[in-house]
Backbone bond lengths (Angstrom), bond angles and torsions (degrees), N, CA, C in turn:
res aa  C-N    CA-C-N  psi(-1)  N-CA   C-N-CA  omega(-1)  CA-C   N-CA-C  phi
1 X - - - 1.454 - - 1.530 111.20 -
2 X 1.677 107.31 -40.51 1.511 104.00 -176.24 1.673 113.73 -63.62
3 X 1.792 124.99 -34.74 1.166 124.07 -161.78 1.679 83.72 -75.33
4 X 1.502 144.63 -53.64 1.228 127.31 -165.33 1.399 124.72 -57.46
5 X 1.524 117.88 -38.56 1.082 122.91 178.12 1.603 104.04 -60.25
6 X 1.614 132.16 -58.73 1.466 138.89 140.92 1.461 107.22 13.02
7 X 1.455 101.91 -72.52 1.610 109.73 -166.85 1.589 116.17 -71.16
8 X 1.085 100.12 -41.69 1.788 105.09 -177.89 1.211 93.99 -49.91
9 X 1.799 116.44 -71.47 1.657 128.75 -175.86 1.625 114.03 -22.24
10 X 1.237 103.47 -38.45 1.337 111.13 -167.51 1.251 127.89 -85.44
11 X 1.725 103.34 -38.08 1.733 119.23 159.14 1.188 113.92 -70.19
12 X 1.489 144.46 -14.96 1.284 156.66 -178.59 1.513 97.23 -73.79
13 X 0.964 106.85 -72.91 1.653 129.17 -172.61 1.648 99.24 -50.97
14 X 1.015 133.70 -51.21 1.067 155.25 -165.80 1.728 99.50 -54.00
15 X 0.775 83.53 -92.35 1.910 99.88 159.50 1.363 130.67 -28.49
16 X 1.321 113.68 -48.44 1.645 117.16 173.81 1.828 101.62 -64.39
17 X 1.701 111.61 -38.29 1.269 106.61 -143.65 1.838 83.09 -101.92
18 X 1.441 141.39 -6.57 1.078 114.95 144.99 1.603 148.06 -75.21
19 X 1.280 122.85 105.84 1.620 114.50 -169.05 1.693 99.07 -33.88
20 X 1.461 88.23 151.11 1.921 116.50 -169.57 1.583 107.91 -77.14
21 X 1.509 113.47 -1.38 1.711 101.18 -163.85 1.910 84.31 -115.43
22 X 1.485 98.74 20.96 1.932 99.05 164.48 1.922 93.54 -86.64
23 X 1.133 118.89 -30.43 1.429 126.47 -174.82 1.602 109.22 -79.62
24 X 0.965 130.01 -21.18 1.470 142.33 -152.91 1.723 99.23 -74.73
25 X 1.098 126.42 145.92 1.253 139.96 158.80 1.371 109.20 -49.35
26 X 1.507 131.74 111.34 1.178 127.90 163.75 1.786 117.32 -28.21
27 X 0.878 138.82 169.80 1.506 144.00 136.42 1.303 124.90 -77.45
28 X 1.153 120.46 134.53 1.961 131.80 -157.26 1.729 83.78 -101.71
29 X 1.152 92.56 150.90 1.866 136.15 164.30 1.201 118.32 -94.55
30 X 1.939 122.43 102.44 1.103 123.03 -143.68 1.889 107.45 -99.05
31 X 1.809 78.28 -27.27 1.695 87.10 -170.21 1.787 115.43 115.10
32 X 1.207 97.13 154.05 1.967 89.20 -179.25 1.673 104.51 -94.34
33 X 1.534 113.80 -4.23 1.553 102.40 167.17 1.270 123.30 -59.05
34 X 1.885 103.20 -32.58 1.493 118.29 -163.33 1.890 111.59 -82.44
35 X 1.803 94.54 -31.13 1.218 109.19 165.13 1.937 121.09 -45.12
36 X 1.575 82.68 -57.48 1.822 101.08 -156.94 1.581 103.54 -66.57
37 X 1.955 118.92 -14.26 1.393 87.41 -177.43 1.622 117.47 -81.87
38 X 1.490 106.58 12.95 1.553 101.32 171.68 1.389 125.62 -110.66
39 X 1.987 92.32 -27.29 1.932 89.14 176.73 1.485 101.49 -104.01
40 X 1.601 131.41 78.76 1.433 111.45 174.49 1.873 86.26 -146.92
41 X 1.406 104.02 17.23 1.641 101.92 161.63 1.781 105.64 -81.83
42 X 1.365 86.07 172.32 1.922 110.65 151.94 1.673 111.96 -49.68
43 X 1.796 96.76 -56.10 1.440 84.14 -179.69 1.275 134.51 -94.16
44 X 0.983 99.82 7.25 2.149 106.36 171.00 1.654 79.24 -81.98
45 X 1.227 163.23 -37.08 1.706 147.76 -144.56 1.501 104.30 98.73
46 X 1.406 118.48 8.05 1.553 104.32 -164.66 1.592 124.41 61.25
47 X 1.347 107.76 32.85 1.514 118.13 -178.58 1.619 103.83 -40.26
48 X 1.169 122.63 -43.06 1.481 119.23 -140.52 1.422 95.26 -92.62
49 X 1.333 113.21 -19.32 2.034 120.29 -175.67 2.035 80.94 -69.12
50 X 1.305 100.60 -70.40 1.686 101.66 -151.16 1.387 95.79 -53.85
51 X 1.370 153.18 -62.47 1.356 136.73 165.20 1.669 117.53 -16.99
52 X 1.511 101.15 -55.24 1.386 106.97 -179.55 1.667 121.68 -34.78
53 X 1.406 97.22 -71.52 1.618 143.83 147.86 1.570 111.28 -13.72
54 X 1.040 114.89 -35.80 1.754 127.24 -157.68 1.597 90.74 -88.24
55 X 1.154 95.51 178.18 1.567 124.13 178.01 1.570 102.93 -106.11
56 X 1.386 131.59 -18.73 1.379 140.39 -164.94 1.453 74.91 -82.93
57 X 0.833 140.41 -61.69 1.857 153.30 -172.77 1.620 105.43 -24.88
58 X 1.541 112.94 -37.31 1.600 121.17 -157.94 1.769 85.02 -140.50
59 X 1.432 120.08 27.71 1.548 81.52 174.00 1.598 110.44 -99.45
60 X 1.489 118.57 -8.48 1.671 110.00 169.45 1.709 96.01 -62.06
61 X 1.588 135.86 -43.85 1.233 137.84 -176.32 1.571 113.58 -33.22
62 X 1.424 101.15 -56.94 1.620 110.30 -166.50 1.605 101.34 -65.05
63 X 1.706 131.84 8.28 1.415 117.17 -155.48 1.803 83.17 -120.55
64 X 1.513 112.47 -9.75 1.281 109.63 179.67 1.724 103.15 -100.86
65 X 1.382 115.17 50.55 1.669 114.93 -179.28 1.537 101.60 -118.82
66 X 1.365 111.46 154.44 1.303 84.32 141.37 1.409 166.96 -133.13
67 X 1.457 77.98 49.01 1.817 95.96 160.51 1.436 113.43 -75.24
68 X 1.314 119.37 -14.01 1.722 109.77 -169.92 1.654 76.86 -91.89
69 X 1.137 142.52 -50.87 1.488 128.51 -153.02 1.384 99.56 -62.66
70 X 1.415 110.12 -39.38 1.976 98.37 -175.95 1.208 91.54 -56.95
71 X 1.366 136.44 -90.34 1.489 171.14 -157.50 2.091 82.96 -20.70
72 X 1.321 129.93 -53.62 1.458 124.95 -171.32 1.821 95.93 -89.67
73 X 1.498 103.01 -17.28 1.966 81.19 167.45 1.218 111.48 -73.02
74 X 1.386 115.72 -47.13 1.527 129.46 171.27 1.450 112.18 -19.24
75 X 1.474 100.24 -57.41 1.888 111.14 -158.31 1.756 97.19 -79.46
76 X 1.410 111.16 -14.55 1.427 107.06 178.79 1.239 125.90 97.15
77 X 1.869 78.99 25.24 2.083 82.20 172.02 1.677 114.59 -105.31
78 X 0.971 108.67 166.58 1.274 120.91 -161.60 2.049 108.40 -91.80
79 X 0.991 97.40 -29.14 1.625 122.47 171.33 1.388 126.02 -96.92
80 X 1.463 109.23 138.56 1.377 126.42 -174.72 1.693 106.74 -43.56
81 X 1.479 155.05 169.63 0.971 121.49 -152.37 1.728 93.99 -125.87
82 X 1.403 105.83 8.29 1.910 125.70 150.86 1.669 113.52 -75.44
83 X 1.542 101.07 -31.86 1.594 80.58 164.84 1.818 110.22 -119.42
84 X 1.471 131.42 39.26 1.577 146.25 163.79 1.505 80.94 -82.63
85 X 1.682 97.97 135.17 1.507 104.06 158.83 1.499 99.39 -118.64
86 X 1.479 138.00 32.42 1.143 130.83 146.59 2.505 110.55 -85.25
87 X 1.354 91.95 -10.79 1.376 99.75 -174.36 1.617 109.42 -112.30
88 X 1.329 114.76 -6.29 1.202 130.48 153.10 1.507 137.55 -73.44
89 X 1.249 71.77 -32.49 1.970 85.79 -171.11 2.097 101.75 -60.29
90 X 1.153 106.95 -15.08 1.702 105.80 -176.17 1.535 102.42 -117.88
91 X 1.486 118.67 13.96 1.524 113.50 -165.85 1.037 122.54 -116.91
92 X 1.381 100.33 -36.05 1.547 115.56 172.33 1.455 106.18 -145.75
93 X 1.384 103.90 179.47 1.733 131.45 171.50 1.060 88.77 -93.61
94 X 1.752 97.19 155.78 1.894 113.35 141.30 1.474 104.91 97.08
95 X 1.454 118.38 -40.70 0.865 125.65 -158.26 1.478 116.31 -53.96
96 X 1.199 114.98 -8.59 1.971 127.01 -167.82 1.571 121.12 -136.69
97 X 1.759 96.46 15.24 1.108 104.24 -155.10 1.774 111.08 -120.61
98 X 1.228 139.11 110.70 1.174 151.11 -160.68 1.684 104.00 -22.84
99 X 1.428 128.70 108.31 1.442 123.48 167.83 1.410 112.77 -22.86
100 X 1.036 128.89 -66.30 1.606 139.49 -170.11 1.717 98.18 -46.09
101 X 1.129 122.55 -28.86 1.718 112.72 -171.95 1.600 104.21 -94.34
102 X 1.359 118.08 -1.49 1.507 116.25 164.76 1.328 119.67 -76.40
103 X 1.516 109.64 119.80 1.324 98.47 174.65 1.718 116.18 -76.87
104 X 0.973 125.05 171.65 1.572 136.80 176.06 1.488 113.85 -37.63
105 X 1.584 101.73 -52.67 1.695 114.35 -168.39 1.914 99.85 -84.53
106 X 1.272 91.72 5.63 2.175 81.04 179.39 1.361 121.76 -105.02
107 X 1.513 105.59 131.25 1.355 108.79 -173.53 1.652 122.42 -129.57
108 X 1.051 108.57 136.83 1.463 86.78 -161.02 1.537 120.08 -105.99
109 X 1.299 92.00 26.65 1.247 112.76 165.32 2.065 119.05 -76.53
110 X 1.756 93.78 -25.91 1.672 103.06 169.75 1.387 100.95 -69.30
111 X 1.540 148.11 30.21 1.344 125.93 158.18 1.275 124.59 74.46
112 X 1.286 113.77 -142.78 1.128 136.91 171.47 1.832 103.67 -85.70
113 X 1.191 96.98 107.79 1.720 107.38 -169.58 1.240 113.57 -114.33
114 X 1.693 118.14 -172.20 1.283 109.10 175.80 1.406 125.85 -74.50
115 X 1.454 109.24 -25.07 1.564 112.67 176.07 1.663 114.04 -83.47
116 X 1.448 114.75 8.99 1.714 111.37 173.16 1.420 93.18 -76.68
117 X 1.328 133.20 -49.74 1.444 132.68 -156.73 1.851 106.08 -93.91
118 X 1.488 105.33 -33.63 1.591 94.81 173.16 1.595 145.51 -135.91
119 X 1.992 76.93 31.50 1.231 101.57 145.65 1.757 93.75 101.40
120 X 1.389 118.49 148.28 1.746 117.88 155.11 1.443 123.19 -20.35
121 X 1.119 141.66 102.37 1.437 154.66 160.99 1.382 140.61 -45.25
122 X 1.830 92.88 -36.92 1.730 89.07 173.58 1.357 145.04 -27.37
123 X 1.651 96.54 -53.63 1.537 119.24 168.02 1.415 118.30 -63.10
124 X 1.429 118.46 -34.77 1.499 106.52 -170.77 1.581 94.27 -111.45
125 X 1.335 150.93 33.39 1.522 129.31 174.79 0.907 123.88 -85.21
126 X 2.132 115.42 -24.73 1.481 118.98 -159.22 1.849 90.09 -74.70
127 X 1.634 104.03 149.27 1.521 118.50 -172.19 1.650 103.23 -75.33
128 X 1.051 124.45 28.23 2.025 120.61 -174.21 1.879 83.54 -128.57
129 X 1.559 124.91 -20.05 1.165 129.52 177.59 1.502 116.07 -71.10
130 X 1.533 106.13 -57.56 1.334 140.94 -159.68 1.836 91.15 -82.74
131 X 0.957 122.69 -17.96 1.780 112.70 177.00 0.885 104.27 -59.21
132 X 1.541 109.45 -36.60 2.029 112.96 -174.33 1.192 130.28 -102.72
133 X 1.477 118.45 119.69 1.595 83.63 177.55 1.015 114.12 -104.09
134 X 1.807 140.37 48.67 1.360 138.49 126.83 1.093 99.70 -61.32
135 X 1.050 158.00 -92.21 1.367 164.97 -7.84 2.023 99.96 159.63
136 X 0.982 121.01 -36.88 1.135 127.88 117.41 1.618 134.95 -16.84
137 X 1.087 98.42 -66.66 1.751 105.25 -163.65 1.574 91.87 -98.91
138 X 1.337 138.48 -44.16 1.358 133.11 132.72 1.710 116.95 11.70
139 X 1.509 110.91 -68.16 1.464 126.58 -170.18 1.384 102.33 -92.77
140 X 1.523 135.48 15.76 1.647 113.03 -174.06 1.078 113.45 128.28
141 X 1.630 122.62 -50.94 1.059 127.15 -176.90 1.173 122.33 -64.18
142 X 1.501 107.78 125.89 1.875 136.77 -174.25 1.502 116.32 -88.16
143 X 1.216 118.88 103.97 1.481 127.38 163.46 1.933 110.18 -90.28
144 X 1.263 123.46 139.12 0.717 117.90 170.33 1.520 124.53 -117.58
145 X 1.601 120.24 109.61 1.153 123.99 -159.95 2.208 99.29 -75.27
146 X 1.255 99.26 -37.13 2.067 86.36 170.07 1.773 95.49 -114.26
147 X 1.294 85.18 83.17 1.891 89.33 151.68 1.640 108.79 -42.67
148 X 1.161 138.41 -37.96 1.437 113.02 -154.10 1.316 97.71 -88.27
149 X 1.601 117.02 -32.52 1.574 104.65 -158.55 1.465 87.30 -77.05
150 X 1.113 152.24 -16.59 1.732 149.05 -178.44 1.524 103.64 -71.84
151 X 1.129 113.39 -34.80 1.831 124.34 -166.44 1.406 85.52 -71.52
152 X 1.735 110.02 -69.06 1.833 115.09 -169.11 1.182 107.79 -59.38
153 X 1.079 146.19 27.51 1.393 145.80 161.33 1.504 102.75 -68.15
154 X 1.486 117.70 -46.83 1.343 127.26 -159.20 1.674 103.91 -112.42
155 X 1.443 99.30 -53.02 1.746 106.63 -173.73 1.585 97.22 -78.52
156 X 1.295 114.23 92.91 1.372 125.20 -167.87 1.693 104.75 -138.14
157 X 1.504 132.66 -168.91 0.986 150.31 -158.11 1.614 88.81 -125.06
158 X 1.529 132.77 -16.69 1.313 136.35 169.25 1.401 107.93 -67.18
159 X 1.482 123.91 -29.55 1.386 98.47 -172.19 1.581 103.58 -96.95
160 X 1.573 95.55 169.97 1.870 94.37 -172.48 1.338 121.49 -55.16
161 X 1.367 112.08 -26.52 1.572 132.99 -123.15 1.668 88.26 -122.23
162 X 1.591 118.48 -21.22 1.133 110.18 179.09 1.524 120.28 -35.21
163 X 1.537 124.61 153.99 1.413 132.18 170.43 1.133 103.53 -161.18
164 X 1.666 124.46 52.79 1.560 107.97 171.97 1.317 108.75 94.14
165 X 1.470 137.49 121.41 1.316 141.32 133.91 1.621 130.39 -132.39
166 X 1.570 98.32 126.93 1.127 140.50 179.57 1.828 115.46 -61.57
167 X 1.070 131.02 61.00 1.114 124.59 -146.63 1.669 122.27 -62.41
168 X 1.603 111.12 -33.70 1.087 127.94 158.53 1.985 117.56 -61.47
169 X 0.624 88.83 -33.39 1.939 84.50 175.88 1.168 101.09 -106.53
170 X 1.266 140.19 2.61 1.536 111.46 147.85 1.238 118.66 -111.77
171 X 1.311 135.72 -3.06 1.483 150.23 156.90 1.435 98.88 -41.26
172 X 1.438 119.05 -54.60 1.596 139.14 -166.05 1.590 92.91 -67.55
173 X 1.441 140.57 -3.21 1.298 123.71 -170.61 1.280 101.56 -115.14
174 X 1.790 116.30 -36.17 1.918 112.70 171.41 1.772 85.81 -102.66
175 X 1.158 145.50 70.59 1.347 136.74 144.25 1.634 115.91 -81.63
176 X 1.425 127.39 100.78 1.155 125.49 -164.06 1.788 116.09 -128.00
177 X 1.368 107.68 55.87 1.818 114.24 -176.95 1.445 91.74 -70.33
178 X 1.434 93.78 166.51 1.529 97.30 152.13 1.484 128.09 -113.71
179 X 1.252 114.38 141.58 1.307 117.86 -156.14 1.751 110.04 -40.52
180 X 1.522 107.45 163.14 1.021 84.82 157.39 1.460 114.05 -126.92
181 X 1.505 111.96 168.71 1.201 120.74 -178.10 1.405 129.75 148.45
C-alpha cells in the first residue's frame, strides 16, 4: 500500500511541476499550397513568387540527384541522401515529424518552405489569426529576432557543399515582408 500511495505522490507531483504545453497538441504542417493562397498577391509582396524563385524551393530536389547520393555515400551513409536525415535536416520539412501532424496539402518535396522558418501553421493560418501578429505568434508563428544565427544552422561549414555564406546578400534574395502601406 505504502509503494502505491509513493507512486501516485510522485505522478501527482510530477504533473504540477511539469509546464502544461508538455501536454499541448503539437502544431500541424499545413504546406506552402495552404500558405500561397494568401501570400501570392501584390499585397502580401508576392511572397509565394520569391519562395518560388529561391533555391529553398528545390532544395529537397537537389537530395534527389545524383551527386547528393554520392556526396551521402561519401559521408558514409548507407541511404540515398532523400532518405539521410543528417542531409535532410536543411532540405526539407516534415521529414521527422509525426504523419498525423501533416496536413493533406503538405509535401515535402516543397523543401525548404514557409513553415521550416515560421514554424507549423495549423494554429496560426485562419485570416482573423494572421491579422495579428501577437496573436499570430500566440498560435505558432516564428519571428526571428537573429535571422543569421537561424540561416547558420544550415549554411554552415557542416554541409559538404558549403562555399561561404554571405548572410546579408543572400537574405536580400528570399527577403519577403509585406509591403507596407
Amino acid at each position: 500500500m505504502k509503494k502505491l500511495f509513493f507512486v501516485v505522490v510522485l505522478v501527482v507531483a510530477a504533473y504540477l511541476v511539469m509546464p502544461s504545453t508538455s501536454y499541448a497538441q503539437p502544431y500541424g504542417y499545413e504546406g506552402t499550397q495552404v500558405c500561397a493562397m494568401c501570400h501570392k498577391t501584390e499585397k502580401q509582396g508576392q511572397q509565394l513568387k520569391i519562395w518560388q524563385e529561391s533555391l529553398h524551393a528545390k532544395a529537397f530536389k537537389t537530395l534527389q540527384t545524383p551527386e547528393a547520393d554520392k556526396i551521402a555515400a561519401e559521408k558514409g551513409f548507407s541511404t540515398k541522401a532523400a532518405e539521410t536525415k543528417d542531409c535532410l535536416k536543411c532540405h526539407a520539412s516534415g521529414y521527422d515529424v509525426d504523419k498525423k501532424l501533416l496536413g493533406s496539402k503538405f509535401k515535402i518535396e516543397d523543401g525548404i518552405q514557409c513553415e521550416t522558418c515560421h514554424g507549423p501553421g495549423s494554429a496560426y493560418k485562419p485570416m482573423a489569426v494572421m491579422k495579428s501578429r501577437e496573436e499570430s505568434i500566440k498560435k505558432g508563428m516564428v519571428f526571428y529576432e537573429d535571422k543569421t544565427k537561424y540561416c547558420t544552422d544550415c549554411h554552415n561549414s557542416e554541409s559538404p557543399t558549403f562555399k561561404g555564406f554571405n548572410f546579408e546578400e543572400m537574405y536580400k534574395k528570399i527577403e519577403h515582408n509585406v509591403p507596407k502601406g
